[in-house]
C-alpha positions in Angstrom: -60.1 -11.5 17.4 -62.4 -14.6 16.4 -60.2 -14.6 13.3 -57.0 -16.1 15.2 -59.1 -19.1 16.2 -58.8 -20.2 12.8 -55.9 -18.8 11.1 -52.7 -21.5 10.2 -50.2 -19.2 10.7 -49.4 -15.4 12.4 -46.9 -13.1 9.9 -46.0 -10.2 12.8 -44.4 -6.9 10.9 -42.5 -5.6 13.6 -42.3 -2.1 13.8 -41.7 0.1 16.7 -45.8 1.1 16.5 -46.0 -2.9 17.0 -44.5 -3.5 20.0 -45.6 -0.1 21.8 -49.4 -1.7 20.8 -51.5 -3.7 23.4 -53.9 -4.8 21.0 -51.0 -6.2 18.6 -49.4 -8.0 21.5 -52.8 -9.3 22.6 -52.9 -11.2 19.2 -49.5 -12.9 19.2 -50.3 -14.3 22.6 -54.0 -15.2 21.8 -52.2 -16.9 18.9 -49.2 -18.6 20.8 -52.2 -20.0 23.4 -53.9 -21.6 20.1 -51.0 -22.9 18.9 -48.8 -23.9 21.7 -47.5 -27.6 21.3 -46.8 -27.0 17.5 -43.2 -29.2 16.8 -43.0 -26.4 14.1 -42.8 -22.6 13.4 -46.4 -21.2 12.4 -45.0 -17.4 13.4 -43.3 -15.8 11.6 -41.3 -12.4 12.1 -40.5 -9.7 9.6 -38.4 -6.5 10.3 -39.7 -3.2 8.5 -36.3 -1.4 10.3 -34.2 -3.0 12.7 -35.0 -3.3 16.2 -32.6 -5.3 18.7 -34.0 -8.3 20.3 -34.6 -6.8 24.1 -36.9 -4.4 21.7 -39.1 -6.9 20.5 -41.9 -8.3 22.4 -40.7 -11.4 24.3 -42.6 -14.1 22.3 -40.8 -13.5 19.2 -37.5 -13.0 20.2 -36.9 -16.9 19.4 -37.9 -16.8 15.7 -36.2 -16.3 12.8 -36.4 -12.5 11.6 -37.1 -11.8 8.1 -35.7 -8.2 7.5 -37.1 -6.2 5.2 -34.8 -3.2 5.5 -31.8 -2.3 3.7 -28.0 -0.9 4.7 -27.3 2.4 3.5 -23.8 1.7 1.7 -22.6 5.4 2.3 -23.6 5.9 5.8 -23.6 2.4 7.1 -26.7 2.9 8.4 -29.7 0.3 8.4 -33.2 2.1 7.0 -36.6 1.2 4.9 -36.7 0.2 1.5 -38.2 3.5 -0.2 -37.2 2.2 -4.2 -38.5 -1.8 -4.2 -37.6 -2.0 -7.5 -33.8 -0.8 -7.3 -31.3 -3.5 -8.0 -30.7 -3.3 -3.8 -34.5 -4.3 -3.3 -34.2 -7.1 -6.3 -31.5 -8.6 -4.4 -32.1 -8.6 -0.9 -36.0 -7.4 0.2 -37.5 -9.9 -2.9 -35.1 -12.8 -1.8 -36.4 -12.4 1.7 -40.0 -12.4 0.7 -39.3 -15.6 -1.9 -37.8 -17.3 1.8 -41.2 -15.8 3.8 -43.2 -17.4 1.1 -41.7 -20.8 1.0 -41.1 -21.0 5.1 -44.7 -20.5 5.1 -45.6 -22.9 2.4 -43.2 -25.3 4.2 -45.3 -25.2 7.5 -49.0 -25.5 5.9 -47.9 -28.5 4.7 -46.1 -30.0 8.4 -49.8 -28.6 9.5 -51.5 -30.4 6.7 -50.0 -33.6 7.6 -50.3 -33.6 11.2 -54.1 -32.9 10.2 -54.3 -35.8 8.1 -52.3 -38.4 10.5 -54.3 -37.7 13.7 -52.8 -35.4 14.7 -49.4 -37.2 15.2 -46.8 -34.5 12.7 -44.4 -36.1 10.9 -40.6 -35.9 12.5 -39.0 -33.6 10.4 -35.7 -34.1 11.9 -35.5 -37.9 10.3 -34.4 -36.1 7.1 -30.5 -35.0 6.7 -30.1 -32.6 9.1 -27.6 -29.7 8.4 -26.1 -26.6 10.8 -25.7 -23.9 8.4 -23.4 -21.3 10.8 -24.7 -17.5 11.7 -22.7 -15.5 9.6 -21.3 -11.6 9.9 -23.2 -9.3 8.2 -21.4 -9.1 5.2 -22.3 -12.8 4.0 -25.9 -12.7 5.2 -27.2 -12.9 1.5 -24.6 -15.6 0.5 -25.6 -17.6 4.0 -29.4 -17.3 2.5 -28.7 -18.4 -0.8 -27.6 -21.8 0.5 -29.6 -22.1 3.4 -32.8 -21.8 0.3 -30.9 -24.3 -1.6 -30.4 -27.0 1.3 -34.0 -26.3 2.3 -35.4 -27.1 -1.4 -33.4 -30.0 -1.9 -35.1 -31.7 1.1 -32.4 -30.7 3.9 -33.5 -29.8 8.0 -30.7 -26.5 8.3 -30.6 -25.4 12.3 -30.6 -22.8 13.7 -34.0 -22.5 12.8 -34.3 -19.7 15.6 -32.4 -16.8 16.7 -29.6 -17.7 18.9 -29.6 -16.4 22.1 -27.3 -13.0 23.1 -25.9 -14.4 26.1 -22.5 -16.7 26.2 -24.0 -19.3 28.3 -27.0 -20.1 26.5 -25.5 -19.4 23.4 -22.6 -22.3 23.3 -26.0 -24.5 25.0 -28.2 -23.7 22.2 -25.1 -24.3 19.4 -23.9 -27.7 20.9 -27.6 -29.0 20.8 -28.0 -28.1 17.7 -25.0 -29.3 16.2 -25.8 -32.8 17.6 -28.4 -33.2 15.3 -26.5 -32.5 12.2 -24.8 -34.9 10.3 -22.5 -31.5 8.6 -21.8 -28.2 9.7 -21.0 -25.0 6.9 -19.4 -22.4 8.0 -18.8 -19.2 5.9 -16.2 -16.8 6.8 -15.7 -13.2 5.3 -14.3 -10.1 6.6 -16.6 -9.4 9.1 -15.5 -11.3 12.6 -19.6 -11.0 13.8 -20.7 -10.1 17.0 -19.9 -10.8 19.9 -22.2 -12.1 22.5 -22.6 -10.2 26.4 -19.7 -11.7 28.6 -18.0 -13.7 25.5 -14.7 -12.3 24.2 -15.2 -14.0 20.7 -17.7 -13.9 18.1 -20.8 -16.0 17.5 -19.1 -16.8 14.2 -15.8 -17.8 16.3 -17.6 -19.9 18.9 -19.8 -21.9 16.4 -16.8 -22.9 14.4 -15.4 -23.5 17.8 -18.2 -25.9 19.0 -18.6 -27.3 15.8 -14.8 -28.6 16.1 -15.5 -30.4 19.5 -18.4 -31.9 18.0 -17.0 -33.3 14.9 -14.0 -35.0 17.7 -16.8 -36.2 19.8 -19.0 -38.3 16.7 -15.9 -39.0 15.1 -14.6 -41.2 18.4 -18.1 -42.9 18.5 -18.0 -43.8 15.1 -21.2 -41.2 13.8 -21.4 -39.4 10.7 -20.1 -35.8 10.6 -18.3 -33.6 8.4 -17.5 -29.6 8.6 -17.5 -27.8 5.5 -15.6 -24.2 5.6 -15.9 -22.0 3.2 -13.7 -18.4 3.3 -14.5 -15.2 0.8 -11.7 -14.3 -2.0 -11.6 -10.5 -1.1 -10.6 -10.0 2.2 -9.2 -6.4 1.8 -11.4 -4.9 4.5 -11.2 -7.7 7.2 -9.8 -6.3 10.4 -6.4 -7.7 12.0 -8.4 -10.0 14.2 -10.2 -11.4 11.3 -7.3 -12.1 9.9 -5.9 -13.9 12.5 -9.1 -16.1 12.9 -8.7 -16.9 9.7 -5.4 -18.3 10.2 -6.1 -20.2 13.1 -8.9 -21.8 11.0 -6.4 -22.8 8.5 -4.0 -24.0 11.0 -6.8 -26.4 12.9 -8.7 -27.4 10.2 -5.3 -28.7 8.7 -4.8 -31.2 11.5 -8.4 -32.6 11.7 -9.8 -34.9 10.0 -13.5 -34.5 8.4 -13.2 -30.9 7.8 -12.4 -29.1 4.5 -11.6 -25.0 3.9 -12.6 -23.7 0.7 -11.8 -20.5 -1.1 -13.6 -20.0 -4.0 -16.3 -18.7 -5.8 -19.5 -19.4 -4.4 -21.3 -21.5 -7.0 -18.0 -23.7 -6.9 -18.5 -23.8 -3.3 -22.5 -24.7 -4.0 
């Protein structure tokens, strides 16, 4: 479409319609051709229901998804909002669009500076760069509320893409990223998270994990870095090996210097 030649930025609602269409997929690639080069996210991906990654169309599977669905509490089951006014909706579907809005807002104005200095954009990562972990699900909304706050009060947060499903490249992509932060934050529940194809522990395991070596490895060549930990107060419904993540957490974090393990309400934590 004509229209693509000019447009600042591609929102994709991903649906399973979306990826089954030619002419959808068409666009995104016309779009990634125009845009290619960009140091900066102008796509952005929101989730009407959830759809695994090897379901989405290849170009996307990189960015951030914004998911617009909610989890049934009874069935444990992931569906559409229906009710967008419920307190569910309020909570969770609003807060992600607030986050769409301002991710948006955020690029215009990395693509209104590089417009204005030749071209050349701005180096984002010269500001304080922070690795806010991947979470389980459980603390996904607590992991957005801060990753907002950092972002408003001027901070880079990584990842700022999705992390890749197998082992390999995942403790690739995690390392890198951490190696650009100057702090890592880490929020631990009672979900242990997923756990990538041929790993054995979970991505929320293996980032606290290479966040650890990384914080040894700056702290022998004299460069800033701190980890920040924080654990949630009810922990009824964590499973056995949660639990015993937890502990080893305690037990590590205890001998090393730099890092701190919190547990306590979140706006203390904040």
């Amino acid at each position: 479409a004509p229209a693509m030649d000019n447009a600042a930025i591609l929102v994709a609602v991903l649906t399973k319609d979306f990826v089954q269409s030619g002419r959808c997929l068409d666009l995104v690639e016309q779009f990634n051709k125009n845009t290619s080069g960009s140091s900066f996210s102008r796509v952005f991906k929101v989730l009407k229901s959830p759809l695994t990654l090897h379901e989405q169309p290849p170009r996307l599977r990189d960015s951030i998804g914004y998911e617009m669905y909610q989890l049934d509490a009874e069935t444990g089951e992931m569906k559409e909002y229906a009710d967008f006014f419920s307190q569910e909706a309020e909570k969770q579907y609003w807060m992600k669009l607030v986050d769409l809005a301002y991710d948006i807002h955020e690029s215009l104005v990395l693509l209104k500076q590089g417009q204005t200095k030749g071209g050349n954009v701005k180096n984002i990562f010269k500001r304080k760069t922070i690795y806010l972990a991947e979470t389980g699900h459980d603390l996904s909304v607590q992991r957005n509320i801060i990753r907002r706050e950092l972002q408003r009060h001027g901070f880079v947060v990584l990842p700022n893409h999705t992390l890749p499903q197998r082992l390999g490249d995942l403790e690739r992509e995690v390392k890198k990223d951490v190696e650009m932060c100057t702090m890592s934050i880490h929020l631990i529940g009672s979900a242990y998270g997923e756990i990538p194809e041929d790993g054995d522990r979970s991505i929320v395991d293996i980032q606290n994990k290479i966040a650890a070596e990384v914080a040894v490895a700056k702290r022998q060549s004299k460069e800033e870095f701190s980890r920040l930990i924080w654990v949630a107060q009810n922990l009824k419904n964590a499973s056995d090996r949660q639990k015993s993540f937890i502990e080893t957490i305690r037990r590590d974090t205890e001998a090393q210097e730099g890092a701190e393990i919190l547990q306590n309400p979140l706006e203390d934590f904040k």
